[in-house]
C-alpha positions in Angstrom: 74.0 102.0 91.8 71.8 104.1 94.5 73.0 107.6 92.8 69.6 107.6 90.6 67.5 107.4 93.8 68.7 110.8 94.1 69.4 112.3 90.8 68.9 111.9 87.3 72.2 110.0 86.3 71.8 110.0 82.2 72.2 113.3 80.1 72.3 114.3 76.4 74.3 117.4 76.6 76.0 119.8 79.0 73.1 122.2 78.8 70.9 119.0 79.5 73.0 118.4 82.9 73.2 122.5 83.7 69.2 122.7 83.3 68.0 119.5 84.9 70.6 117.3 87.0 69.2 118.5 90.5 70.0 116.4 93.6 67.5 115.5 96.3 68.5 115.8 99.5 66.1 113.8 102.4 65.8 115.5 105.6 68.0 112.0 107.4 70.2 110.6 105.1 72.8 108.9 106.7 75.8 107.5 104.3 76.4 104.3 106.5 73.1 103.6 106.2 71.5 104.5 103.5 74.8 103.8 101.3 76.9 101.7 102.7 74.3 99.0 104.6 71.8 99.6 101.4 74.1 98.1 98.9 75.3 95.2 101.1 71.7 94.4 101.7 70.8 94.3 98.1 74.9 92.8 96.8 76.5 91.4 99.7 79.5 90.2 97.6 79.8 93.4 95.3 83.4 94.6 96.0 83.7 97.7 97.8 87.6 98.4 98.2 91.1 96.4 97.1 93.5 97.5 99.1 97.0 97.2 98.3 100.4 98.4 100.0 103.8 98.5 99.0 105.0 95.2 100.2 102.6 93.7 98.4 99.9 92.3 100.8 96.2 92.9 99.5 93.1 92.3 100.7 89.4 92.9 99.2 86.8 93.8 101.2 83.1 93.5 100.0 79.8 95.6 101.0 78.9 92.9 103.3 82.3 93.4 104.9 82.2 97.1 105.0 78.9 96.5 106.6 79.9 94.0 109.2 83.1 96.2 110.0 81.8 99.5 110.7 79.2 97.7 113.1 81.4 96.4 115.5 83.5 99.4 115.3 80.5 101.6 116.1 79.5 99.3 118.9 82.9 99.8 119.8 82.9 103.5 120.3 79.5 103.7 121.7 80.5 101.5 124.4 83.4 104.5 125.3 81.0 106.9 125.3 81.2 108.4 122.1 78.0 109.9 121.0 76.1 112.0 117.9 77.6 115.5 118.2 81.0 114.3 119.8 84.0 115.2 117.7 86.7 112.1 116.8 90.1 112.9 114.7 91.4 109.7 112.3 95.0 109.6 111.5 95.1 106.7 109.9 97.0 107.0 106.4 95.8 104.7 103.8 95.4 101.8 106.5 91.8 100.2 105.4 90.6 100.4 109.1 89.6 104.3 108.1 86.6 103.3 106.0 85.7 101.3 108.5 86.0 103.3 111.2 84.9 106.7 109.2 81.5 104.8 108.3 81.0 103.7 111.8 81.1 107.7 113.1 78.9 108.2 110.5 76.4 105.6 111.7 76.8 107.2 115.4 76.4 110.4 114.1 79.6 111.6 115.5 81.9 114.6 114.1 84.3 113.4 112.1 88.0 115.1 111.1 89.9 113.3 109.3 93.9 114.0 109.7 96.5 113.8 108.2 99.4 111.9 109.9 102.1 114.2 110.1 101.0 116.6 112.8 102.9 118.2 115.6 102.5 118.4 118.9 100.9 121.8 118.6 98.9 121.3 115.5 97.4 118.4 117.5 96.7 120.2 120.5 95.3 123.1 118.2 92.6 120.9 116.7 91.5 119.1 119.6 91.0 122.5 121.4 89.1 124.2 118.9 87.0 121.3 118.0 86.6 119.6 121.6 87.9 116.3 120.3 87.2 113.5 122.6 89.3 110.7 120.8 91.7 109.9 118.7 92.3 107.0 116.2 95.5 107.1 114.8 98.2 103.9 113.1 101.0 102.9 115.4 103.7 104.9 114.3 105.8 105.9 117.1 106.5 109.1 115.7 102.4 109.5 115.7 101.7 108.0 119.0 105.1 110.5 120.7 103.1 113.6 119.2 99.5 112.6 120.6 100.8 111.2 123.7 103.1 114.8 124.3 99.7 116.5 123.1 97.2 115.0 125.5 99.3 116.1 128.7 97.2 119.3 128.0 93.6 117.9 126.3 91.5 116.8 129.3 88.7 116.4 127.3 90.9 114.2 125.0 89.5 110.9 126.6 90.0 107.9 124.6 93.1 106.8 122.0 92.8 103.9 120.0 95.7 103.0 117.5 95.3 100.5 114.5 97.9 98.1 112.8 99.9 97.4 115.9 100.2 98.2 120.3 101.0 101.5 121.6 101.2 101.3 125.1 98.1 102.9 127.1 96.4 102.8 124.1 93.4 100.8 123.7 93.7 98.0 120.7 91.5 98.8 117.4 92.1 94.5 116.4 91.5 93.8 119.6 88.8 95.6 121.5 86.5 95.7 118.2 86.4 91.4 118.1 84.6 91.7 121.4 81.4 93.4 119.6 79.0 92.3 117.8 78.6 92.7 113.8 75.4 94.4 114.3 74.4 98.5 114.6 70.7 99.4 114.3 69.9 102.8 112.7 69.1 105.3 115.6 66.0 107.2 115.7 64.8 110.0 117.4 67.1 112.3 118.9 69.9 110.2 118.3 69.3 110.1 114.7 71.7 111.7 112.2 69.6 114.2 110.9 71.0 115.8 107.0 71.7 119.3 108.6 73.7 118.3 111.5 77.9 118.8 111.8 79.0 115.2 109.8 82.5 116.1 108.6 84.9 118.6 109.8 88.6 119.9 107.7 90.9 121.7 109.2 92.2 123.7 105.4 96.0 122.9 104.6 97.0 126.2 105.6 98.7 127.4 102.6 98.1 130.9 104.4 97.9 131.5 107.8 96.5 128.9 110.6 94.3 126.2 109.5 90.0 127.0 109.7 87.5 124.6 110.6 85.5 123.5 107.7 82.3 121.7 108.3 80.0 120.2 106.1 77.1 118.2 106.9 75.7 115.4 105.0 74.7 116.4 102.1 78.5 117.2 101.2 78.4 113.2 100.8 75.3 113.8 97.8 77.5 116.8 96.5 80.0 114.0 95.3 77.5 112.5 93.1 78.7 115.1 90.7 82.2 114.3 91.2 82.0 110.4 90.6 79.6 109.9 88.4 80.1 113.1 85.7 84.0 113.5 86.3 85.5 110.3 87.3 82.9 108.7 84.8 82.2 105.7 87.3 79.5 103.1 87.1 78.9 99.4 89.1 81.7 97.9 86.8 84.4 100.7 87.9 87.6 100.4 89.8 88.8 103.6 90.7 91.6 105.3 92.1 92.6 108.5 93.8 95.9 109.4 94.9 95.6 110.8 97.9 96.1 110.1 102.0 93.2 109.7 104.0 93.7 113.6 106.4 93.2 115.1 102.8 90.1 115.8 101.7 90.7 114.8 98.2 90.4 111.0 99.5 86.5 112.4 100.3 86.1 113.2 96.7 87.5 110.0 95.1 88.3 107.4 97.9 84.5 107.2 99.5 81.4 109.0 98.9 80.5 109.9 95.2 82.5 106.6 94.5 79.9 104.0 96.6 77.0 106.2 95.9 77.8 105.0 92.4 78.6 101.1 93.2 82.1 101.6 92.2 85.2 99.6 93.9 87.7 101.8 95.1 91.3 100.8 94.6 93.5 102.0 97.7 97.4 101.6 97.4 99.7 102.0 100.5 102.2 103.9 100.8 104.5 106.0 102.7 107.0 107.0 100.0 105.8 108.0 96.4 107.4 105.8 94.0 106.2 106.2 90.4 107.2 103.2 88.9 105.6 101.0 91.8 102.0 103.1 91.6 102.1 102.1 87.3 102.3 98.7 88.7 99.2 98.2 90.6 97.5 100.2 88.7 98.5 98.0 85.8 97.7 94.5 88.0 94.8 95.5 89.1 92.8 96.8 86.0 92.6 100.4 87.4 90.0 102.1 84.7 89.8 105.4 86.2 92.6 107.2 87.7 92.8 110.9 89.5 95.7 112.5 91.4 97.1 115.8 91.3 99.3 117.8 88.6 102.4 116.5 91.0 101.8 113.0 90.3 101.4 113.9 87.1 104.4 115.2 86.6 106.1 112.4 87.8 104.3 109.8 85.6 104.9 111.3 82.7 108.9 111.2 83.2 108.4 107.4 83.1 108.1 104.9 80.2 104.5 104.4 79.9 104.8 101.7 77.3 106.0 99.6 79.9 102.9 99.0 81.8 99.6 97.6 80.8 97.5 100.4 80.9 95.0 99.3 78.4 92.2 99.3 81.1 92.4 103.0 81.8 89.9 105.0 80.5 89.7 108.2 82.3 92.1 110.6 83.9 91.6 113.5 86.2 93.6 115.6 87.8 93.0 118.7 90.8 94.7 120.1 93.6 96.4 122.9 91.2 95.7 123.6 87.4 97.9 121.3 85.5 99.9 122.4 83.1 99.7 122.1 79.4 102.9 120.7 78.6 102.3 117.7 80.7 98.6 117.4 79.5 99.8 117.1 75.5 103.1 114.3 77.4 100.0 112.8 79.0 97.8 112.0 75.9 100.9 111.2 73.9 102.0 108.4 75.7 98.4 106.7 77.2 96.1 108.5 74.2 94.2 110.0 77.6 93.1 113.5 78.2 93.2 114.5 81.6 90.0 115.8 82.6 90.7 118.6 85.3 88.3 119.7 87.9 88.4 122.3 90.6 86.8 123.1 94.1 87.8 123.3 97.4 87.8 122.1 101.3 84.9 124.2 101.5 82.9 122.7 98.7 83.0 120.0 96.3 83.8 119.9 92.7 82.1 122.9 91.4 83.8 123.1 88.2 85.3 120.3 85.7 85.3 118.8 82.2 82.6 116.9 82.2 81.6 114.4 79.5 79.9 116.6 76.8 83.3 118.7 76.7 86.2 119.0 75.3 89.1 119.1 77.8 91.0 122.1 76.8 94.7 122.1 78.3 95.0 124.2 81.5 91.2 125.3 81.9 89.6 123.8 85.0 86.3 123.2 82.7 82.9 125.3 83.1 80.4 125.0 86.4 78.5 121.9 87.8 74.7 121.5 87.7 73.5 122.9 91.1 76.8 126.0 91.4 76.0 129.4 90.4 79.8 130.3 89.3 80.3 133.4 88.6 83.5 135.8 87.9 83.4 139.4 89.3 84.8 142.4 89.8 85.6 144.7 92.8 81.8 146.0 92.6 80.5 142.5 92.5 79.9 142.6 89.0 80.1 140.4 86.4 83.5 140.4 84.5 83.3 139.9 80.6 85.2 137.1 78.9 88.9 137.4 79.0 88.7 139.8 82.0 90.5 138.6 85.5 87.9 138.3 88.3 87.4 136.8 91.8 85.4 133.6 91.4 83.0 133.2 93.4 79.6 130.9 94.1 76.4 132.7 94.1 73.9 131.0 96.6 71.2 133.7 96.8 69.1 131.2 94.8 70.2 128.6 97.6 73.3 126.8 98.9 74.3 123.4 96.4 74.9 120.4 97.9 78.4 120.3 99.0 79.2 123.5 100.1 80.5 124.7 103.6 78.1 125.2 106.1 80.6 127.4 107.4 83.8 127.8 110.0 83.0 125.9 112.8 81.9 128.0 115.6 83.3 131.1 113.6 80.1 133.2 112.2 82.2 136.0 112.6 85.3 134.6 110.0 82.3 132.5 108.0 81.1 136.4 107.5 84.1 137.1 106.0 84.0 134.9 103.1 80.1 134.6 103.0 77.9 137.1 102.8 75.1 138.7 100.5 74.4 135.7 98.6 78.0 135.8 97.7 80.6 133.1 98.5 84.6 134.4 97.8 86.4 131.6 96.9 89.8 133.5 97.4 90.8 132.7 93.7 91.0 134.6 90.9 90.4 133.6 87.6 88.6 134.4 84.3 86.2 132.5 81.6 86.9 132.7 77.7 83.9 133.5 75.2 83.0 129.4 75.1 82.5 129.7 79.0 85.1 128.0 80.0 87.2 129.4 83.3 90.5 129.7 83.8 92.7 129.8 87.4 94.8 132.5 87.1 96.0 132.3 91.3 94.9 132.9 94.6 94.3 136.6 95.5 97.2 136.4 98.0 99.4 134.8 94.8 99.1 137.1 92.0 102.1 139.5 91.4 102.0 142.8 90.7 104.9 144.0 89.0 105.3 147.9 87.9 101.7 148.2 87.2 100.9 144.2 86.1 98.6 141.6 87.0 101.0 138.3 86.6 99.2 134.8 87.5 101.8 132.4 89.0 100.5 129.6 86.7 101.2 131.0 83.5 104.5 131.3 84.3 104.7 127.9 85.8 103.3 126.2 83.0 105.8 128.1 80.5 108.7 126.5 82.5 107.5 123.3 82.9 107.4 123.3 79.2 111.8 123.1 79.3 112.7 119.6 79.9 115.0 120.5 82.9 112.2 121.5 84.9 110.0 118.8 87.1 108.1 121.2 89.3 108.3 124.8 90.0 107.0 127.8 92.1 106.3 131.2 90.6 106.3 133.9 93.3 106.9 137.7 93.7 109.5 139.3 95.4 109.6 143.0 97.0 111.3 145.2 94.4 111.5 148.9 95.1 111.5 150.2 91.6 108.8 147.4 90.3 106.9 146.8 93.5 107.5 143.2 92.8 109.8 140.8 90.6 109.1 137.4 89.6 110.8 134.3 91.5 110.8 130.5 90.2 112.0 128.4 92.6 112.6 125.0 90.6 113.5 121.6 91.1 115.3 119.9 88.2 114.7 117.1 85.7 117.1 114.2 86.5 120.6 114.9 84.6 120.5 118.6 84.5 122.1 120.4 86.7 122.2 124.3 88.1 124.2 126.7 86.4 124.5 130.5 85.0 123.8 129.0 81.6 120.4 127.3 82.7 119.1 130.4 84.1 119.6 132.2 81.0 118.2 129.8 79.2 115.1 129.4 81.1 114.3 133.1 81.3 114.7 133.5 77.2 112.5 130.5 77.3 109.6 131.9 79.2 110.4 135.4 77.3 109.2 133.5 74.1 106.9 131.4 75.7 105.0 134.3 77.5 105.0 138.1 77.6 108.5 138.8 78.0 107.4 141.0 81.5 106.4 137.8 83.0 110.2 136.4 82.6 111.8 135.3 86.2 114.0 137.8 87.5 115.1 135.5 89.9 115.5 131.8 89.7 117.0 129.5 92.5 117.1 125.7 92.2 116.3 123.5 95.2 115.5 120.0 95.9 111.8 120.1 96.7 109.2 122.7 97.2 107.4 123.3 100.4 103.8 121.6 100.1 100.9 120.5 101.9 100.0 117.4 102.9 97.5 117.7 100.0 100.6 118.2 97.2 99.8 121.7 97.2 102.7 123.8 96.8 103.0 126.3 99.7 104.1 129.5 98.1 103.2 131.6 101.1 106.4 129.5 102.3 108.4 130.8 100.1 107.4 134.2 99.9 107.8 134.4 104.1 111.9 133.2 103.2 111.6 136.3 100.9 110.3 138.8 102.3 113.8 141.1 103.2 114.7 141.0 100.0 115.1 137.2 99.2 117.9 135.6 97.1 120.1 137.7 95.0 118.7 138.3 91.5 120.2 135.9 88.7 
């Protein structure tokens, strides 16, 4: 693997990894290069990705063929134009031309935003205008090509579209125009050169409040994920790993690319445009999947099937992050595979600053304690340090220096960056607390915590004690305005197959999370629906629901 060129990779103890695990960041690394090219040059045949989708086509592509791919694709952009600096938007699902086409922007030195596929015609023209995208490369849905192609009557910088996996007409060919180029991209130099501190990666965030930011990193985010592969996913050369998550998201950065190659692992990539549980234990079972990550949703879902049917004897590690994951399914989790999931916690804006990391013991519901290289911290509305047990805003100290991985900032925002980042201080947004072993605790968002005549109640305390009743599969703990409280709690829940919505099932859930829980933090109000509003990412939208609430919601139970 090529992560010990740039870190210490072995460790004897958490407190060995805290004190000396310290990544080295050169002044122009370039991931297509120096990762991507490097380990084809020195294991041509080492397998970089199986891809698999839900029909059951699969293809393998080695180093050498990531190599050779990305090449003619860059070749292929620079003959349109497209230069370091210039921004280009991917929507291209879990199709395997995005690795090749991601690593060829890299190579370029272009701005990269990946996307997720099911944008509207005004999210599209949003991004493009506030980013100056000058092409798109998106899969031949119709429904994808109808929204760019209503978008671009107003984008005249929007200059090229390319589709992938099928014609779109007006569009150039990805299959075709790329065969015309040849397999080889020399490294630039100069002022073409990719230099570390340049604009490499650009999010839009899910916008589970308000419009979506601009979240750039540059390259260094790619060393960040060192961290993530190697000390939570646990991978090494031999690993086959996979992360359950669509290419827009940036959870496929931090298990579906970077960390994962830095550390010679093969990435396992399965297709899909419709979660099916019982079809994802499958090829996970065929293929020999030994390290698995997706968020509490998933989850939630695999653990309603009967694990004993599938051959998961190659599995050794699980991780889960997104949202904290509940307990309950934890304890289902390591019942049925012997596994405990591993959480792990950061954001768009950074990458995984928190986990259970090897020396640890996972305990249920805590996201684990802080990485080598982040100065976590918990305080209070003075900015000082909260004691153990005491609610806090978490935050990343970088007055000592900014970690590899975080945010250089909001893209062409100083003013919003400001407001998030300043004195040495970054605000996550989150609040949570750390127990007397150091270990921290989510306890919400800032925006998500209720305050009910005079108390603090964290969403995911509830949610967790509700999850624990067998008729619940998901749920969403919010407040609603109450005149005499201030606020009352709401759970919005979808069922368990075979239970169904009654008078008698409310009751029974809100004496449930009476025991389970302070009786204060019972629901007043529980409504049963068929899904929850989410993110692309899984993430439950509870902003969504409060909005719907806001007069005075549903009528109390």
């Amino acid at each position: 693997m090529l992560a010990d060129r740039y870190v210490k990779i072995k460790y004897d103890s958490y407190e060995d990894f805290i004190e000396n695990c310290k990544i080295q960041i050169p002044e122009d690394f370039n991931f297509g290069f120096d990762i991507v090219d490097e380990t084809a040059n020195a294991a041509p045949d080492k397998k970089a990705m199986i891809w698999s989708d839900e029909s059951g086509r699969e293809k393998t592509f080695t180093f050498a063929d990531i190599k050779k791919e990305s090449a003619k694709a860059a070749n292929f952009f620079k003959s349109l134009g497209i230069k370091k600096g210039d921004a280009v938007m991917l929507m291209l699902k879990r199709r395997y031309e995005y690795w090749f086409t991601i690593i060829a922007l890299h190579k370029i030195g272009a701005l990269v935003i990946p996307a997720t596929h099911l944008l509207t015609v005004k999210d599209v023209q949003y991004r493009c205008e506030a980013a100056d995208i000058k092409m798109i490369v998106a899969a031949a849905d119709k429904r994808i090509s109808d929204v760019i192609n209503e978008a671009k009557k107003s984008l005249p910088q929007l200059k090229h579209l390319v589709c992938v996996n099928g014609k779109v007409e007006n569009w150039l060919e990805y299959s075709k125009e790329v065969e015309k180029f040849s397999s080889v991209f020399n490294r630039p130099y100069g002022a073409d050169a990719l230099k570390t501190a340049d604009p490499f990666l650009l999010y839009f965030t899910s916008g589970t409040t308000g419009l979506p930011k601009m979240v750039y990193h540059d390259s260094s985010y790619a060393l960040g994920h060192i961290i993530t592969a190697k000390f939570w996913h646990d991978l090494d050369d031999e690993s086959v790993h996979l992360t359950v998550a669509d290419t827009g998201w940036g959870k496929a950065a931090w298990g579906k690319l970077y960390g994962q190659w830095i550390c010679g692992a093969c990435i396992f990539v399965y297709d899909y445009e419709r979660f099916h549980s019982d079809r994802l234990l499958s090829v996970m079972s065929k293929h020999g999947v030994n390290s698995f990550c997706a968020p509490p949703t998933i989850y939630r879902h695999l653990i309603k099937e009967d694990l004993s049917k599938y051959d998961l004897s190659k599995l050794k590690y699980a991780e889960t992050a997104g949202e904290p994951l509940n307990p309950e399914v934890f304890h289902q989790f390591k019942k049925a595979t012997g596994l405990e999931i591993k959480e792990g916690f950061g954001q768009t804006e950074t990458v995984l600053f928190a986990a259970t990391f090897p020396w640890m013991k996972p305990k249920a519901g805590s996201m684990g304690k802080p990485a080598a290289g982040w100065d976590v911290d918990i305080i209070d509305g003075e900015n000082n340090p909260c004691e153990p047990g005491e609610e806090g805003r978490l935050v990343i100290r970088t007055d000592k220096g900014k970690p590899a991985g975080l945010f250089c900032g909001y893209y062409k925002d100083e003013a919003l960056t400001k407001t998030v980042w300043n004195n040495g201080i970054y605000d996550t947004g989150d609040i949570a607390y750390k127990d007397e072993d150091g270990y921290l605790w989510f306890v919400g968002r800032s925006d998500d915590v209720i305050k009910s005549s005079g108390y603090r109640i964290g969403p995911f305390e509830v949610e967790s004690a509700l999850i624990e009743h067998p008729s619940v599969l998901e749920c969403a703990v919010t407040g609603v305005p109450d005149e005499e409280r201030g606020a009352i709690v709401k759970a919005t829940v979808v069922l368990a197959k075979g239970y169904e919505a009654s008078p008698k099932l409310v009751a029974q859930l809100q004496e449930h999370v009476k025991k389970t829980t302070a009786p204060y933090k019972y629901p007043r109000i529980i409504e049963f629906v068929k899904e929850l509003p989410k993110t692309i990412s899984g993430k439950i939208r509870r902003v969504e629901i409060r909005e719907a609430d806001g007069n005075g919601g549903n009528k109390r139970s």
